[in-house]
N, C-alpha and C positions, 0 to 999 in steps of 0.2 A: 703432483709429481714435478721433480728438477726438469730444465733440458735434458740435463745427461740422462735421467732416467726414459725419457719421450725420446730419446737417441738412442737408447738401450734395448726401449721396446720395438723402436722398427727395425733395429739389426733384429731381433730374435722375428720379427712376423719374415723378413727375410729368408731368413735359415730352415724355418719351420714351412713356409707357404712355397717358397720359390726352391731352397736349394733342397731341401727333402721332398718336394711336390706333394705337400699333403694340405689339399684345398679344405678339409675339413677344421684344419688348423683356423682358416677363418673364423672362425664361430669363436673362437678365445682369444684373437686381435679385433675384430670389427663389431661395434656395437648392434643392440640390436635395431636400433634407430638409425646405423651406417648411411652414410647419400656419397656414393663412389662418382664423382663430377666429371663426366667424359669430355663434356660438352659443352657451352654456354646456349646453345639451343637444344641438346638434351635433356630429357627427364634423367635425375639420378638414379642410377642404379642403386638397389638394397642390397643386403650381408646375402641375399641369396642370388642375387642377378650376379655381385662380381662373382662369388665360388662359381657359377654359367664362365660366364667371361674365362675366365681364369682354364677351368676346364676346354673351355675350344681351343684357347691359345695351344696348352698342352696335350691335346689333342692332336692339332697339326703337326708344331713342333714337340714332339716328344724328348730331344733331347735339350731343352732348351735350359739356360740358364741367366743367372741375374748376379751382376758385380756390380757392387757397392761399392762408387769412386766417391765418392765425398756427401757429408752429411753436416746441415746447420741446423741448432733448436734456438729458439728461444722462444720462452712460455711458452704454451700451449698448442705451438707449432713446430713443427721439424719439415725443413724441406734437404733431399736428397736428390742425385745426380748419380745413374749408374746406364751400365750397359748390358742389355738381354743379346744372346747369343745361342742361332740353333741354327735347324735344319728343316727345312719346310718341306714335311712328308704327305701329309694331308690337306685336305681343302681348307684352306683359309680365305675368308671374307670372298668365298666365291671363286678363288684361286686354285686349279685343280696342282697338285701337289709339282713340283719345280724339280724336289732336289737339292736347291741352293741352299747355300750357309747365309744367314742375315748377320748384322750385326746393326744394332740400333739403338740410339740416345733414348733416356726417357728422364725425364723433369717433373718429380715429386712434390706436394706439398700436404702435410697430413695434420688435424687437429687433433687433439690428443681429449678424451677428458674419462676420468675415471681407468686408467689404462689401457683404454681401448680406440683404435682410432672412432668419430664421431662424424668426420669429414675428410675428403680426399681428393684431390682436385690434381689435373693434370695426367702426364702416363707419356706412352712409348711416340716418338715422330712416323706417325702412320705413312705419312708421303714418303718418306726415305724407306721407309719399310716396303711400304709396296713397288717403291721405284727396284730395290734389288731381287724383289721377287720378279721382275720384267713385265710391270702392270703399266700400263699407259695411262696415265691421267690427264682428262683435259678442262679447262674452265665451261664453264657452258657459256654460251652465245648469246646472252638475254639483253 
């Protein structure tokens, strides 16, 4: 596949996974080998942990959405820059439900092979996310 096709594919996993919320959509973007990279001290998540992930998100915020500000491919990679926007109704990461509106950066990077992404690294800024839902966070004292 071109970049522009591996930019083509992550507007449509976009449209299909985020702006229609149809987590089952996964299954025809993310291979069955998928490693969704939260963390550099994480295990990766599989094509079935993120449709998990993905479902809690929208779970809490149910009305939540995902704008696509800019997208770069070349080969085999496409990395994206967009902003999720909701309303936090439900318990998130232990956060009993606020109320508030979030809005929050998130920094993509996706390997593409055979049309499907393969690899995925990266995601939303949890610390800004949790700072507008009024979550205190502190270093530990070690």
């Amino acid at each position: 596949m071109s970049a522009d096709d591996n930019k083509a594919l992550v507007r449509r996993y976009i449209q299909e996974v985020w702006d229609k919320k149809n987590s089952a959509a996964c299954d025809e973007f993310l291979a069955s080998n998928n490693q969704r990279h939260l963390s550099p001290n994480a295990t990766p998540l599989n094509r079935e942990g993120q449709k998990q992930r993905l479902a809690g998100i929208r779970s809490a915020f149910p009305d939540i959405s995902l704008t696509l500000e800019e997208i770069i491919a070349e080969g085999d990679r496409v990395a994206f820059r967009s902003t999720i926007r909701g309303t936090h109704q439900k318990i998130f990461l232990g956060i009993a439900p606020t109320g508030r509106q979030v809005t929050v950066s998130l920094l993509d990077i996706v390997r593409v092979e055979n049309s499907r992404f393969v690899e995925h690294w990266g995601g939303p800024d949890f610390l800004d996310w949790l700072r507008q839902l009024g979550a205190v966070v502190s270093a530990s004292q070690e």
